[in-house]
C-alpha positions as CSV (number, residue, x, y, z in Angstrom):
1,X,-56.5,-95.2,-188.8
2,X,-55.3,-98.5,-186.8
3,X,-57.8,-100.9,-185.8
4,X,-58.3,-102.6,-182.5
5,X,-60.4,-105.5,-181.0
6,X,-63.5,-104.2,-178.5
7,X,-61.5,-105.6,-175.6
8,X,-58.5,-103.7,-176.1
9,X,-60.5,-100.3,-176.9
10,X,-62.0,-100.8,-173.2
11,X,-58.6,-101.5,-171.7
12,X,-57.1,-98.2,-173.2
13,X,-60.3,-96.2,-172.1
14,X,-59.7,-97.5,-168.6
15,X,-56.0,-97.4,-168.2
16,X,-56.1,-93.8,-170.0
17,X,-58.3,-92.6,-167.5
18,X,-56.6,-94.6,-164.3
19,X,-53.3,-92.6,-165.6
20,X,-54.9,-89.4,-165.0
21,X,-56.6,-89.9,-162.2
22,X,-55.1,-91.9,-159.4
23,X,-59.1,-92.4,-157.5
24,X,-60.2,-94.5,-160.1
25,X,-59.5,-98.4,-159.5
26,X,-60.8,-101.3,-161.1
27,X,-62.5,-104.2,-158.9
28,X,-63.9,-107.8,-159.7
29,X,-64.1,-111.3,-160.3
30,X,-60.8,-112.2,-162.2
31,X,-59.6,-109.0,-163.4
32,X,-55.8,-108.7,-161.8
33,X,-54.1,-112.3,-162.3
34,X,-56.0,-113.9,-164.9
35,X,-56.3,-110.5,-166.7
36,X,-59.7,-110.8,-166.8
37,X,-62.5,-113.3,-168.1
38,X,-62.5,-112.0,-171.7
39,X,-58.7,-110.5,-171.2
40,X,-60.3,-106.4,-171.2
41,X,-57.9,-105.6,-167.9
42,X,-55.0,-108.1,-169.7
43,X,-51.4,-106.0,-168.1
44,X,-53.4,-104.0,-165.3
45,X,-52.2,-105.3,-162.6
46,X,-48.3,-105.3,-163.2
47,X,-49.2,-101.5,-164.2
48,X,-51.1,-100.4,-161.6
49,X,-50.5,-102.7,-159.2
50,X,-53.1,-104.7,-156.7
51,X,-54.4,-102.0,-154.7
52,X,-56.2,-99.8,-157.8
53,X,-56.7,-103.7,-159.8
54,X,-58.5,-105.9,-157.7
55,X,-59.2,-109.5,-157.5
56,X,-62.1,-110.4,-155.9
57,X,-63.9,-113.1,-154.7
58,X,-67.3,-114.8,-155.9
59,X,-69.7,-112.0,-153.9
60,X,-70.9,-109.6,-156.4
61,X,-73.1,-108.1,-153.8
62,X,-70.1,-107.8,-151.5
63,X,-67.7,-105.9,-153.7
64,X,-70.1,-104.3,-155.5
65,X,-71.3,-102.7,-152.3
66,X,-67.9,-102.0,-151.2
67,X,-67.6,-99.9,-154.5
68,X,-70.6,-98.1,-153.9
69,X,-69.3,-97.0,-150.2
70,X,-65.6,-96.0,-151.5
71,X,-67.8,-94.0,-154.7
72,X,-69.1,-92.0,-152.2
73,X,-66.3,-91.3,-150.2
74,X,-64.2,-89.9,-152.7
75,X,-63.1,-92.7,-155.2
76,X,-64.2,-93.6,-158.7
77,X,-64.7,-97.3,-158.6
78,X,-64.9,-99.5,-162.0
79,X,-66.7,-102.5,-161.1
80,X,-66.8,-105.6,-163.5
81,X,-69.2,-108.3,-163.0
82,X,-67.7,-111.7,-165.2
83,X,-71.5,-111.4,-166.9
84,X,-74.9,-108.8,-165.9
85,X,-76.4,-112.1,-165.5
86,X,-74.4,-112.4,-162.4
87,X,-75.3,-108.7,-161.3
88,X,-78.4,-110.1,-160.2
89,X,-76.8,-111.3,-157.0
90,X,-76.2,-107.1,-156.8
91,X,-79.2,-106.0,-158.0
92,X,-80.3,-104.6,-154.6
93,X,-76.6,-102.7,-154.3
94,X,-77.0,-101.1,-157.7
95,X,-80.9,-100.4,-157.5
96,X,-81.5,-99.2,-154.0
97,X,-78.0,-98.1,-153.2
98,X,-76.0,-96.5,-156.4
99,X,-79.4,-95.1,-157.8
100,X,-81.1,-93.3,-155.0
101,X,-78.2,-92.8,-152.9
102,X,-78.0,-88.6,-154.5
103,X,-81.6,-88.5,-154.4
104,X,-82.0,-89.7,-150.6
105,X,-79.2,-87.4,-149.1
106,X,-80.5,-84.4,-150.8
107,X,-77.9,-83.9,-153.0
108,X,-74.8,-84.3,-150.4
109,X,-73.4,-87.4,-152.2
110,X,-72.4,-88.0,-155.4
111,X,-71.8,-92.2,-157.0
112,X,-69.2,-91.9,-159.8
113,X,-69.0,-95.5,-160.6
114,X,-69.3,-97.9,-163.4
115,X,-70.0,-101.2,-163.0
116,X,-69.5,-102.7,-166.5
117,X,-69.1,-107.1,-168.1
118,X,-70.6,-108.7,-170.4
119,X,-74.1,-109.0,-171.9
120,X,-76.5,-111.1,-174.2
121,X,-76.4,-114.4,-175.4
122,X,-72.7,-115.7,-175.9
123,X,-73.5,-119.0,-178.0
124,X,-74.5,-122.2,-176.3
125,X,-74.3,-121.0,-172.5
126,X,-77.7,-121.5,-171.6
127,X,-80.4,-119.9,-170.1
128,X,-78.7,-118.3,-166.8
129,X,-75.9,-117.2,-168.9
130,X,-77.3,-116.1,-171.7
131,X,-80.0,-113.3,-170.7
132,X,-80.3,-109.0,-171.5
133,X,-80.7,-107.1,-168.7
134,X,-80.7,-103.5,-170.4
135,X,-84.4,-102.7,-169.4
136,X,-84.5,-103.4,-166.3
137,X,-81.8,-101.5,-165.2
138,X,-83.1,-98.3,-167.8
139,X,-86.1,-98.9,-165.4
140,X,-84.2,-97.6,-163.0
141,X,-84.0,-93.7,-162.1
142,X,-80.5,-92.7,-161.2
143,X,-78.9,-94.7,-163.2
144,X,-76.8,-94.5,-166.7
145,X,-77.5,-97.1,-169.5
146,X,-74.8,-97.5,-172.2
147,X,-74.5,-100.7,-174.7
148,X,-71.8,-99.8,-177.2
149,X,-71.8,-101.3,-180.7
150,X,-68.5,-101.0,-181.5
151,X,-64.8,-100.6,-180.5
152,X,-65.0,-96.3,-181.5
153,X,-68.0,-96.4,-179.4
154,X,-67.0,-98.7,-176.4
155,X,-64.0,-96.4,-175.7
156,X,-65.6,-92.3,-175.9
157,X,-68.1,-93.9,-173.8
158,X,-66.1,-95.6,-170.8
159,X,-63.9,-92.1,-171.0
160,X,-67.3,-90.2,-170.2
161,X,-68.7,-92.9,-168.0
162,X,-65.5,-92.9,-166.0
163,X,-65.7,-89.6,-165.5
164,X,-69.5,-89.1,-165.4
165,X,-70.7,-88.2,-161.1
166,X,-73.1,-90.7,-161.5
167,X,-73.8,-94.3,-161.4
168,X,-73.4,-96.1,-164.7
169,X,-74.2,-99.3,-166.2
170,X,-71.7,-100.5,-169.3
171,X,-72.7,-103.4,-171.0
172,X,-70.5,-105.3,-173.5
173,X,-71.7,-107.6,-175.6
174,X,-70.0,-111.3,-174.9
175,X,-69.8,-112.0,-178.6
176,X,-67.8,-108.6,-179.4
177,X,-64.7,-108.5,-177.7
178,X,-62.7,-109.3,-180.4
179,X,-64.3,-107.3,-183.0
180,X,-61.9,-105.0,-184.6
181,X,-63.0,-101.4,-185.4
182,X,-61.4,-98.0,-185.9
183,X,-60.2,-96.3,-182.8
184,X,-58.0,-93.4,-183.4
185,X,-54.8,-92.8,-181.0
186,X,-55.6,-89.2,-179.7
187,X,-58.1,-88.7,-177.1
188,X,-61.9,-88.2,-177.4
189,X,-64.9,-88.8,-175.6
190,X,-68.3,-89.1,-176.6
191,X,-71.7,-88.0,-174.9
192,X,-73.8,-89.9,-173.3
193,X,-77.2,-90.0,-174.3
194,X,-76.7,-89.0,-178.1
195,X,-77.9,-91.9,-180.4
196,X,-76.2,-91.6,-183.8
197,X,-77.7,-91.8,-187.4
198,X,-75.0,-94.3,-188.8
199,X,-76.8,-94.9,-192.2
200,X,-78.9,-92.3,-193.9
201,X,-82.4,-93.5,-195.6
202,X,-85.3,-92.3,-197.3
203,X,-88.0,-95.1,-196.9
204,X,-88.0,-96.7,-193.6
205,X,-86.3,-96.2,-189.9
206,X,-84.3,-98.6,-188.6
207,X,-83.3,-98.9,-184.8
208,X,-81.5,-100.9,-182.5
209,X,-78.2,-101.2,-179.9
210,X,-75.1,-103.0,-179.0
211,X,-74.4,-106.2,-181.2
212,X,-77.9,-105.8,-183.2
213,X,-76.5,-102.9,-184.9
214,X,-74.7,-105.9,-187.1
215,X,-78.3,-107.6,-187.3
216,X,-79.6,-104.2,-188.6
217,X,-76.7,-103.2,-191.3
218,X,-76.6,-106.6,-193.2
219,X,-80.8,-106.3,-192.9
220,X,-80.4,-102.7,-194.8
221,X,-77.9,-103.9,-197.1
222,X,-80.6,-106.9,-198.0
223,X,-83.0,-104.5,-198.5
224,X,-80.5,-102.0,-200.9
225,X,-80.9,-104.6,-203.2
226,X,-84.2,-104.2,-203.8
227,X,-84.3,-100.7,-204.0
228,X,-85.0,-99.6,-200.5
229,X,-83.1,-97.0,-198.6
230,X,-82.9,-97.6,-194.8
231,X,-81.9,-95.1,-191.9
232,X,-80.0,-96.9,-189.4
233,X,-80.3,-95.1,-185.7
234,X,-77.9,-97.4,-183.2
235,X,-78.9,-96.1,-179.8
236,X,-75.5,-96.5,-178.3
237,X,-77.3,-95.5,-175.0
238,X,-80.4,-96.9,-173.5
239,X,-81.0,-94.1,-170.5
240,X,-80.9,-91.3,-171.5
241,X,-83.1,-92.6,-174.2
242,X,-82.4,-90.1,-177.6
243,X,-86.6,-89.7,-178.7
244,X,-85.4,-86.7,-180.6
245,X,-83.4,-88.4,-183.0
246,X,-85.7,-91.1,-183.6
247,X,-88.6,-88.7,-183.7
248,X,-87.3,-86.4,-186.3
249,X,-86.2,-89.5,-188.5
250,X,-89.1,-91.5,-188.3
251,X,-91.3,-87.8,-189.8
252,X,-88.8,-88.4,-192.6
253,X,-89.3,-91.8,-193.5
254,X,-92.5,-92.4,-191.7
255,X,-91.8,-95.7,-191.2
256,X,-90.4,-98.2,-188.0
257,X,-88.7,-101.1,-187.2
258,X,-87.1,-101.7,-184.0
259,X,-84.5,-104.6,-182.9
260,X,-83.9,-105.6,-179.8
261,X,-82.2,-109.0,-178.2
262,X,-83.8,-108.7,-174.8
263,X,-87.0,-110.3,-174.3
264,X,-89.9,-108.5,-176.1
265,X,-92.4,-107.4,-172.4
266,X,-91.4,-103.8,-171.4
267,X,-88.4,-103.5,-173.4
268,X,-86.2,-100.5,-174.6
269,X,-88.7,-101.2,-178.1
270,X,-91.9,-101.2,-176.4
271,X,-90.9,-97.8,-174.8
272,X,-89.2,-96.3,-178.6
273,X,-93.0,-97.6,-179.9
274,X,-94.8,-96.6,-177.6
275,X,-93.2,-92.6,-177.6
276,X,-92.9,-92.4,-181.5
277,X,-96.9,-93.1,-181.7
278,X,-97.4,-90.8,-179.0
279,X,-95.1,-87.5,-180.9
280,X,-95.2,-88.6,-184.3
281,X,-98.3,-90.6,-184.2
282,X,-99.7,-88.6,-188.1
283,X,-96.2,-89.3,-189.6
284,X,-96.9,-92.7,-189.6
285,X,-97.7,-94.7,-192.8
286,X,-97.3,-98.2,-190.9
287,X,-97.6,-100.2,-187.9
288,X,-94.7,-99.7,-186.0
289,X,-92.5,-103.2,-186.2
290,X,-90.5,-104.3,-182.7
291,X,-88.6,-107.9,-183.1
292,X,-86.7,-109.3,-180.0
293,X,-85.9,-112.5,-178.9
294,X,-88.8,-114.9,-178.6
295,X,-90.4,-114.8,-174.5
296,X,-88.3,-117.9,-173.1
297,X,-85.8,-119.1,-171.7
298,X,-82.8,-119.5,-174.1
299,X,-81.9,-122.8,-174.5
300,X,-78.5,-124.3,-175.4
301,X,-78.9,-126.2,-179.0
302,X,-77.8,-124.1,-181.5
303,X,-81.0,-124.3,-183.8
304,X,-83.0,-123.2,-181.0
305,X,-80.7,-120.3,-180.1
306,X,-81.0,-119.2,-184.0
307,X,-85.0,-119.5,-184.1
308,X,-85.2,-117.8,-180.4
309,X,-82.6,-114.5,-181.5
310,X,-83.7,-111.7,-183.7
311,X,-81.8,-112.1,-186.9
312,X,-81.3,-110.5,-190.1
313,X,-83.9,-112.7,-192.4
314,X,-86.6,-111.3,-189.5
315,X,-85.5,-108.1,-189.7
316,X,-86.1,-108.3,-193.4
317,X,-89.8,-109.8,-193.2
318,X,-90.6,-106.6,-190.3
319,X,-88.7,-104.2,-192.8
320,X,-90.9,-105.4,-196.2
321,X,-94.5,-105.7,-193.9
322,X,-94.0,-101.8,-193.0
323,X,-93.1,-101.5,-196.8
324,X,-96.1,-103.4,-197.8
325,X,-93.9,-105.6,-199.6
326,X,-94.5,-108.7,-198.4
């Protein structure tokens, strides 16, 4: 099967879907002229031309707002923010429009847009540049919450977003764009909502989303070397949240480790912790284990990022103290 960088498996999602459907469009800071800030919408423009790929200016609230109002008029809007750190200047659009905007007229309007860009920390960019905003918009009723871990993923799950009736939040992780990953040629979507078992373990359950699902393989492979078998759950999406399939794993293994990169106060891991204890509370032989990025600011020196980020060798230390190893 040929194998294809994150950014390009987003671009074929989009254009496939802008082929078959001449409502959806593609809006934002960037993405006609300079083919976007990480090159996803790179050739758009000259093939769809500048009324369905849209420059736009520095007003996410603006143009995010303008796609909510043509969503409901009968167009499928893809809205990219440069960075969810910048969605923030939307936040009120999304939240209070997008979300609630089906619940408040009864039913008699329907948002089918995604507003998608990247997420996470992205190297030395600092604190406002830097930051996970994944459980705070799963806080959200009304919305979709999808952070893909790999080029496969990313596209089935723009195709279904793209098409899905309501409001969706994509997130991309900076760092991953040019990943390359197996994406085959013919069509497929995947479901929304449906985390996947990508490793299959005996002794302890491993969890996590978007670019932590590298943390969490090269943490299992650690641990293969010393005997241990490790079932790897990536989420793939964040709302829905998939209990079942973490439930019915965890009575297997009866053991928990979640990782996370937001901050570690009411994250997706406090939630996956807090459920498990509640339905599988007597399958537990250990504390469950959440790591996420330590509560601060991320700063911009290197060393700091490293000591601040969930990594692999603290994935290992939470993966041996439900083992009773350390």
């Amino acid at each position: 099967m040929r194998q294809i960088q994150f950014r390009e498996a987003l671009r074929e999602a989009m254009t496939e879907e802008m082929l078959k459907d001449e409502t959806i469009f593609l809006m934002g800071e960037e993405v006609a002229a300079y083919n976007g800030a990480y090159k996803v919408s790179q050739g758009m423009l000259e093939r769809f031309g500048s009324e369905r790929v849209i420059d736009t200016p520095i007003s996410e609230a603006g143009f995010s707002g303008l796609g909510i109002g043509a969503a409901m008029n009968g167009l499928r809007p893809i809205i990219e923010f440069m960075t969810f750190n910048f969605s923030l200047v939307a936040i009120d659009q999304i939240v209070n429009g997008a979300a609630k905007i089906h619940s408040m007229s009864g039913g008699q309007f329907h948002v089918p847009i995604v507003f998608r860009g990247a997420t996470g920390n992205a190297g030395m960019l600092s604190s406002q540049h830097s930051q996970n905003f994944e459980n705070w918009y799963a806080n959200c009723p009304g919305l979709k919450v999808i952070v893909p871990s790999n080029p496969y993923d990313a596209k089935g799950l723009l195709k279904s977003a793209i098409r899905d009736d309501n409001p969706v939040i994509f997130m991309e992780s900076e760092l991953m764009y040019g990943d390359l990953g197996e994406v085959p040629e013919a069509e497929y979507l995947l479901p929304i909502g449906k985390a996947e078992v990508i490793q299959q373990g005996t002794d302890v359950t491993l969890v996590s989303f978007g670019k932590m699902v590298k943390v969490i393989y090269e943490a299992a492979a650690v641990m293969a070397q010393q005997g241990v078998a490790v079932e790897l759950i990536d989420l793939k999406t964040v709302r829905p949240l998939d209990l079942s399939t973490i439930i019915q794993s965890v009575k297997k293994t009866n053991r928990l480790v979640i990782v996370e990169e937001a901050w570690p106060l009411a994250s997706i891991a406090s939630e996956i912790a807090y459920q498990v204890q509640k339905h599988a509370f007597d399958y537990l032989d250990a504390p469950i284990q959440k790591i996420n990025s330590l509560d601060v600011p991320l700063p911009y020196a290197p060393t700091l990022i490293e000591a601040i980020l969930p990594n692999v060798s603290k994935t290992v230390s939470a993966l041996k103290s439900v083992l009773y190893l350390d």
